[in-house]
C-alpha positions as CSV (number, residue, x, y, z in Angstrom):
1,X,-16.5,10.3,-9.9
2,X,-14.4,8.3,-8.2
3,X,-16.5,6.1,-6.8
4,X,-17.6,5.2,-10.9
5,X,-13.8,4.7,-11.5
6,X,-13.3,2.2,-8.6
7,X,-16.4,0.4,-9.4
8,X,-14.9,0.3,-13.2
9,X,-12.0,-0.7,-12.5
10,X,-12.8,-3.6,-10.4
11,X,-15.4,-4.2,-13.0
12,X,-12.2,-4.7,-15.7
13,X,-10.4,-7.1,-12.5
14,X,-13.7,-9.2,-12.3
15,X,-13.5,-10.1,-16.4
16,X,-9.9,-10.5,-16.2
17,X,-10.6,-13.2,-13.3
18,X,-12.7,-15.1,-15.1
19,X,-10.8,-15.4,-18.7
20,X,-7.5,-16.3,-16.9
21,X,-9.6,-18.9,-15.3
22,X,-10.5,-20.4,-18.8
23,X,-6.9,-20.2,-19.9
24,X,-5.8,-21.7,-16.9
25,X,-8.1,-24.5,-17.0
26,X,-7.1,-24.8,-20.9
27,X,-3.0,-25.3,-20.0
28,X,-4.4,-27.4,-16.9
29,X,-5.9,-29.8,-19.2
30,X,-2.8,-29.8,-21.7
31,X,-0.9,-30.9,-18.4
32,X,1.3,-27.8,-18.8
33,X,2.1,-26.8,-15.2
34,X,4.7,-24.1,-15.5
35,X,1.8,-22.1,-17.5
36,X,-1.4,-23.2,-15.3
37,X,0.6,-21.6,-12.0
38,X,0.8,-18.7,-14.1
39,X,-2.8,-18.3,-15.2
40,X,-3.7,-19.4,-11.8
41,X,-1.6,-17.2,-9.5
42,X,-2.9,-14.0,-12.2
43,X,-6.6,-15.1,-12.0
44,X,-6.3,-14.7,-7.5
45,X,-4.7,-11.5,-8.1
46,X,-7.2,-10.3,-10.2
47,X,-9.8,-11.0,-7.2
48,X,-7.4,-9.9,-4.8
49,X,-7.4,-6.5,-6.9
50,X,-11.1,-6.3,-6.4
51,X,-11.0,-6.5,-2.7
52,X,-8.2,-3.9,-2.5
53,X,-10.5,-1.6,-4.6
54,X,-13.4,-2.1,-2.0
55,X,-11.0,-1.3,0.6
56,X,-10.4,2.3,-1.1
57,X,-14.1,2.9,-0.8
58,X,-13.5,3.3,3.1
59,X,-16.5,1.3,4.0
60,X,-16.2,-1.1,7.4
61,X,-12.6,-1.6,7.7
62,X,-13.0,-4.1,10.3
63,X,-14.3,-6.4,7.8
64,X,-12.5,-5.2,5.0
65,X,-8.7,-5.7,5.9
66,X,-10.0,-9.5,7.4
67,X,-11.9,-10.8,3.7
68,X,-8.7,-9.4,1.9
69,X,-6.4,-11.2,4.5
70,X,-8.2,-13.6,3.4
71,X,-8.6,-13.5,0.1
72,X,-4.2,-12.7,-0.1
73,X,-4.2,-16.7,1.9
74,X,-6.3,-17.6,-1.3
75,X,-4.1,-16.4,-3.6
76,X,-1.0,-17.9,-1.5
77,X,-3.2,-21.3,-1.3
78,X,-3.6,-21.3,-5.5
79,X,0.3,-21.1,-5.9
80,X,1.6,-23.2,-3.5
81,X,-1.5,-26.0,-4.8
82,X,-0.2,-25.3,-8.3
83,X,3.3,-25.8,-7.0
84,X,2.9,-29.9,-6.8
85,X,2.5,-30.3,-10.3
86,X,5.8,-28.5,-10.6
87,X,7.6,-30.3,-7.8
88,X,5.9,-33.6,-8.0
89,X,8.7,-35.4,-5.1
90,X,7.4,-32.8,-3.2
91,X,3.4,-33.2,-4.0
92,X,1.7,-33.8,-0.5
93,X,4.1,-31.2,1.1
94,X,2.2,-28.2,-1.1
95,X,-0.4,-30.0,-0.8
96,X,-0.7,-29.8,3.0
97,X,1.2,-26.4,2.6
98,X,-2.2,-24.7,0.2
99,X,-4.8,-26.6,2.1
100,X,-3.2,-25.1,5.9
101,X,-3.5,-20.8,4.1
102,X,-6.5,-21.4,2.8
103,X,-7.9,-22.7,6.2
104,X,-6.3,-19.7,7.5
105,X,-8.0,-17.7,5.3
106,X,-11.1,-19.4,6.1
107,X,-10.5,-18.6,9.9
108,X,-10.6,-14.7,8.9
109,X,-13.8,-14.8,7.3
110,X,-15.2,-16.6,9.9
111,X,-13.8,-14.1,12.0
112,X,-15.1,-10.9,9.9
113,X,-18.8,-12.9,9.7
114,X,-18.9,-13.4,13.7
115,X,-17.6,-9.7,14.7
116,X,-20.8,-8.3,11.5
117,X,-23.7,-10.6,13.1
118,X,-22.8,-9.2,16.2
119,X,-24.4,-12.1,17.7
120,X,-25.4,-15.6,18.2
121,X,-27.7,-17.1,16.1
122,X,-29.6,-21.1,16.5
123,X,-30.1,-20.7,12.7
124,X,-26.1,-20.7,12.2
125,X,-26.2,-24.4,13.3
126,X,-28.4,-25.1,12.1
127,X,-27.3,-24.2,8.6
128,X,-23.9,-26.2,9.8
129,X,-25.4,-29.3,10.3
130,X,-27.0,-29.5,6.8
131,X,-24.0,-28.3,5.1
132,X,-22.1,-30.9,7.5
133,X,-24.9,-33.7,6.6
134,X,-24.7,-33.0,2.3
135,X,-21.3,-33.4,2.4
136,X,-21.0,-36.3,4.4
137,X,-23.7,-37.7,1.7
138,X,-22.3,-36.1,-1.2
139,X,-18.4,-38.0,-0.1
140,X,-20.2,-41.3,0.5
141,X,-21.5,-41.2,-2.9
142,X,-18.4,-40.6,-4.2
143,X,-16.9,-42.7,-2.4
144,X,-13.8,-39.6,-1.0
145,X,-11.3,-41.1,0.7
146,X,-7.6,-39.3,1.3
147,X,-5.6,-42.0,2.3
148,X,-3.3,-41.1,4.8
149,X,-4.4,-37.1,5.0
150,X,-7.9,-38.5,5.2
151,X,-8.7,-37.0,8.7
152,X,-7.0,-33.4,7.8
153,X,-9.2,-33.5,4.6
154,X,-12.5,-34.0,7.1
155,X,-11.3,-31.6,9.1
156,X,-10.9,-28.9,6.3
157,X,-14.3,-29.8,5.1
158,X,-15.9,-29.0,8.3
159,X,-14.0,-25.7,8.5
160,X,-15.2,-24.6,5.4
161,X,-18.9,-25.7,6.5
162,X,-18.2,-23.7,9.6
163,X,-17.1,-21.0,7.6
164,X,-20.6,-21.7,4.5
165,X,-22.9,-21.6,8.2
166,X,-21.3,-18.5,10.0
167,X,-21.2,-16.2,6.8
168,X,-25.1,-17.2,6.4
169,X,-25.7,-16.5,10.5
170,X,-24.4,-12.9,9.5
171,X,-26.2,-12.0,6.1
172,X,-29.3,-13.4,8.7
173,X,-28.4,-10.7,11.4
174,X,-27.0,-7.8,8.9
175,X,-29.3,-8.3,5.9
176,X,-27.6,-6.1,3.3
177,X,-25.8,-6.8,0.3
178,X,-22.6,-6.9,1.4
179,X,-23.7,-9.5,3.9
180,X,-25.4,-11.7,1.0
181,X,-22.3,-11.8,-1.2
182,X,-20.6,-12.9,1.8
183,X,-22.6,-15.6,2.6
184,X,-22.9,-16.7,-1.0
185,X,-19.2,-16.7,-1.3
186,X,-18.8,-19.2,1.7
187,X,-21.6,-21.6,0.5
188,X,-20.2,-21.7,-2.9
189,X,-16.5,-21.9,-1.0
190,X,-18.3,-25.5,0.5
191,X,-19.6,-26.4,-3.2
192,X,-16.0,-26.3,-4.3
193,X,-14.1,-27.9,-1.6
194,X,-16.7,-30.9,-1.8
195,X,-16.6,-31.3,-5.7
196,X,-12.5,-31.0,-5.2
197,X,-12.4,-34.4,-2.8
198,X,-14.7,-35.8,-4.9
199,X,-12.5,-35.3,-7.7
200,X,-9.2,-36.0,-5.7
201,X,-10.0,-38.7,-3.6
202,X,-13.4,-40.2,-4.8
203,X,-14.7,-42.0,-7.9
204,X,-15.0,-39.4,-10.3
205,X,-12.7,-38.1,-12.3
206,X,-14.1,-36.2,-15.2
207,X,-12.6,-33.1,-16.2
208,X,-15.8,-32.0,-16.0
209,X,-15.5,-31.9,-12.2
210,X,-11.8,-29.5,-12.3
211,X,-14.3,-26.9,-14.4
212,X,-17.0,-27.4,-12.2
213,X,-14.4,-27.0,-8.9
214,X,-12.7,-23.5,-10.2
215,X,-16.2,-22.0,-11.6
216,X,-17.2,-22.3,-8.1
217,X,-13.8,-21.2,-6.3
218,X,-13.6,-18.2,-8.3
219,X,-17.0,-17.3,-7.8
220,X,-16.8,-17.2,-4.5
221,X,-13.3,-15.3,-4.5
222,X,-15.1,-12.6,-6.6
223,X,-18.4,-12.4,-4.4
224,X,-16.1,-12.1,-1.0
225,X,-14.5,-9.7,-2.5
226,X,-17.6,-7.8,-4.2
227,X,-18.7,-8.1,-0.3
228,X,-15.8,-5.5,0.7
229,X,-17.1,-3.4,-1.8
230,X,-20.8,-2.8,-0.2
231,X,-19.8,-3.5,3.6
């Protein structure tokens, strides 16, 4: 019986998410900061909640506590991104400041998806160097370019590739469900980051992109976190 409340109630934390996400996006659009941090710090601790309540099920706690370090970085990486609309002087510095907990988080799921595979796998690179290769192509197109953070904004794209190829490596060595909502969370973590730089620091900016960005982001906060739930 517990189990069924667990499952509800992260059910309930799922919905929440995703309707804080549309009011989020709503303010964003309005240009009312103050507000979108709000919507958007509630919406990450809604998928935070979910991971928690896969941690309660006492599944594999090696890979449990790491994917909600992880998802807690996300959530510190949402605030401190929402931050610079708030303190504009200050922009780049929460800029830099969200991008560096989020690739810490990143580092902790790659961690949790090396210790599951258990093992080394030719695929994983193979996976990494056509994630690496679409977003190269997908940036030329759009024509990214970050200025001055330029190299730290490669850099972060090939961690998250890193992270997109080793989560896939795993679900390839531990096929199970837990291991497929992993590895769709980190390829739809790459979808996000690459629409983001395109939307940033590229030739395209529709708003149509910032839904496109967060539909993706939060889906893969929700499927890391369903992940803890099955592991």
């Amino acid at each position: 019986m517990q189990q069924i409340y667990l499952v509800f109630a992260a059910l309930v934390m799922t919905l929440a998410c995703l309707s804080l996400m549309r009011s989020f996006m709503q303010v964003s659009r309005r240009r009312e900061a103050v507000k979108a941090m709000l919507y958007k710090g509630l919406a990450s601790l809604c998928f935070l909640a979910v991971g928690l309540l896969g941690l309660l099920r006492l599944g594999d706690w090696d890979y449990g506590w790491k994917a909600v370090a992880g998802l807690f970085l996300g959530f510190c990486g949402d605030e401190l991104l929402a931050m610079r609309f708030i303190r504009e002087k200050k922009h780049d510095l929460y800029f830099s400041l969200g991008a560096v907990a989020f690739s810490l988080g990143h580092v902790l799921f790659i961690w949790a998806a090396i210790q599951r595979a258990g093992r080394f796998s030719l695929l994983t690179l193979a996976v990494l160097a056509l994630l690496l290769l679409c977003s190269g192509l997908y940036a030329r197109r759009k024509e990214s370019n970050a200025g001055d953070m330029h190299l730290n904004a490669v850099m972060y794209i090939c961690l998250v590739c890193c992270m997109g190829a080793v989560t896939c490596g795993a679900a390839l060595a531990r096929p199970d469900l837990s291991s497929a909502l992993f590895a769709l969370g980190g390829l739809s973590f790459v979808v996000s980051d690459n629409i983001l730089c395109a939307h940033y620091f590229g030739n395209d900016s529709r708003f149509l992109l910032n839904w496109l960005i967060h539909i993706s982001y939060y889906g893969a906060q929700l499927l890391i976190a369903w992940s803890v739930f099955f592991a």
